[in-house]
C-alpha positions in Angstrom: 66.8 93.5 111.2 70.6 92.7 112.3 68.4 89.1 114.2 66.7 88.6 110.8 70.4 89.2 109.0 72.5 86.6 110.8 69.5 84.0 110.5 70.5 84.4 106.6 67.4 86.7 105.8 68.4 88.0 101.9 65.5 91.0 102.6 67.3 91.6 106.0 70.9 92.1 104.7 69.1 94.3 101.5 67.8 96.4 104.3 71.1 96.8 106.2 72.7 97.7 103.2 70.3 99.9 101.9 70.0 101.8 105.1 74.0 102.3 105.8 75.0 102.7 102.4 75.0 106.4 102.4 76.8 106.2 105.7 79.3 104.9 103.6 79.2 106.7 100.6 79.5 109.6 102.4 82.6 108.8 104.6 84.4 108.0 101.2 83.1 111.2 100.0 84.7 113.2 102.9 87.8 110.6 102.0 88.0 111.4 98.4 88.0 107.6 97.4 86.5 107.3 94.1 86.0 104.7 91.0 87.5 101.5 91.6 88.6 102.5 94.4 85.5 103.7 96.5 83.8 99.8 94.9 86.8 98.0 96.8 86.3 100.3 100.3 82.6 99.6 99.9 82.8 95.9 99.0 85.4 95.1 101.8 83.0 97.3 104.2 80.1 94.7 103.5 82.5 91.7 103.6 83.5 92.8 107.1 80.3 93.0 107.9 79.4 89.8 107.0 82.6 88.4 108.8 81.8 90.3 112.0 78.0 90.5 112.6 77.4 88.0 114.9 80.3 89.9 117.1 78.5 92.7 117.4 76.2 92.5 120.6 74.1 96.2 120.7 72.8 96.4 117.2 73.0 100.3 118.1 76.6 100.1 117.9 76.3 98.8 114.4 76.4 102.5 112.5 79.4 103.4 114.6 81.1 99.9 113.5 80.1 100.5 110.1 82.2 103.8 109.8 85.3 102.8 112.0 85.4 100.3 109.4 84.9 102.5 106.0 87.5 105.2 107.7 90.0 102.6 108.1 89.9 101.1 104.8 89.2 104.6 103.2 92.8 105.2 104.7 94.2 102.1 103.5 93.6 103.0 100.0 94.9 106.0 100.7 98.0 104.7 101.7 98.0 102.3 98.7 97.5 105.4 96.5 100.3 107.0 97.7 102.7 104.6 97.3 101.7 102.7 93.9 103.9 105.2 91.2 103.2 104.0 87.4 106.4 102.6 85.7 107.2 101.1 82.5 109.1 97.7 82.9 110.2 98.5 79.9 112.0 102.2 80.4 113.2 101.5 84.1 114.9 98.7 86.2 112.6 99.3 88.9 111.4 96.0 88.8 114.9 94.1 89.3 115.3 95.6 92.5 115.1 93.3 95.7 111.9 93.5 97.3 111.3 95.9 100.7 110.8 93.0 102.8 110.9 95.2 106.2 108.4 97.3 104.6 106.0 94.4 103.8 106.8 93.1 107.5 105.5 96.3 109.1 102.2 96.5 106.6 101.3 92.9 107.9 101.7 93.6 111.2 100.1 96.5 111.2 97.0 95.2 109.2 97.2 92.3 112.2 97.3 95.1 114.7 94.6 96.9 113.0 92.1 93.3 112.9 93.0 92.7 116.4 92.1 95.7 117.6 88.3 95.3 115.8 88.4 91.7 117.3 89.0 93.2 120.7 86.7 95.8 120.2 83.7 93.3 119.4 84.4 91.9 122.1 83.9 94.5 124.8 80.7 95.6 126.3 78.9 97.8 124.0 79.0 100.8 126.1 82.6 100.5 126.5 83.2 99.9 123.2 80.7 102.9 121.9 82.5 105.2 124.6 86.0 103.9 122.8 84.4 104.9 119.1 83.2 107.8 120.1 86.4 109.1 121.7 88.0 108.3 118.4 85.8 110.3 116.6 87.1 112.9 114.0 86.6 115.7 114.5 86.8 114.9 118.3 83.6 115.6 120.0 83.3 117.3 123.2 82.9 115.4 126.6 79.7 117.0 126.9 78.8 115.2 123.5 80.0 112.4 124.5 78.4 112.2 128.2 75.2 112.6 126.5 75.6 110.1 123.7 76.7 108.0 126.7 74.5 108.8 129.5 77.7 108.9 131.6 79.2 111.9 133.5 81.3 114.0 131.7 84.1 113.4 135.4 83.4 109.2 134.7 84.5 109.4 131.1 88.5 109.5 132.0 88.1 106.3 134.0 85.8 104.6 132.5 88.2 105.3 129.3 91.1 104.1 131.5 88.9 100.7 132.3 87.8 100.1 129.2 91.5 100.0 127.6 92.5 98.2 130.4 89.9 95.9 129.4 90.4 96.2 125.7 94.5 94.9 126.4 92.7 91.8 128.3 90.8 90.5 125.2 91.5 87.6 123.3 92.3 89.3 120.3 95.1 91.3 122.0 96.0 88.4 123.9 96.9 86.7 120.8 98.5 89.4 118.9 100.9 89.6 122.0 101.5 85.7 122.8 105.0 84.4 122.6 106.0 83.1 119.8 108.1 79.4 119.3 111.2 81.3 119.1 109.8 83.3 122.2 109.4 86.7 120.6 106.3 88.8 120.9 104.7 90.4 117.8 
């Protein structure tokens, strides 16, 4: 199906989406992203998908993707929630104020740390990058859980953690987001 979907197969993608969709319905269920809001997390979820596919070597690896993907803009929205508070241009000056530019600064480079660490994700083996995933998890799961999900020894997960961050800081997405820049600062 994933073969069929990056050959451009309409039926293929219908099937992808139809299959994972309650994967993420659910995840912005457990969120509490609703309305509009749950239509952009879903619609940026299946435009990252369509970015990313042909990254994405174990289609296996796909479902776990799918919801790193929908958590992290679940939380997004969250965070834009939070922030946005309703005013009336009218009633308050809140609009002559300068802008928060350092604020801005940090939400851009986090959102590039955030993309660069997908990139460099894709690009890992797929059992490295599953093993990465599923330490991530929430709630954590046991090493057991994890071992068996793996088919790895509950003793090799700590260094084969170790090697696959080790690995993950080698990629070229991290090797871009930490190239000098002209002035010779890092990001």
């Amino acid at each position: 199906m994933v073969g069929e979907a990056l050959r451009g197969s309409q039926p293929a993608w219908d099937q992808l989406v139809e299959r994972f969709l309650p994967l993420v319905a659910s995840l912005m269920r457990r969120y509490r992203v609703t309305g509009a809001d749950a239509d952009d997390v879903n619609q940026t979820v299946w435009l990252r998908l369509v970015e990313h596919l042909h990254r994405i070597d174990d289609a296996q690896a796909l479902p776990g993707w799918i919801a790193t993907v929908t958590r992290h803009e679940c939380f997004r929205v969250q965070q834009q929630r939070g922030r946005s508070v309703p005013t009336d241009p009218q009633a308050t000056a809140t609009f002559d104020r300068p802008e928060r530019a350092a604020d801005l600064l940090e939400e851009l480079l986090a959102a590039e740390r955030h993309t660069a660490l997908m990139d460099g994700l894709l690009e890992l083996p797929a059992q490295r990058r599953e093993l990465l995933l599923l330490l991530t998890e929430d709630p954590p799961l046991t090493y057991a859980e994890i071992s068996r999900r793996c088919g790895i020894p509950v003793g090799s997960i700590g260094p084969t953690r170790a090697r696959a961050l080790q690995q993950l800081r080698r990629t070229r997405a991290f090797r871009r987001l930490t190239s000098p820049h002209p002035d010779g600062s890092h990001r």
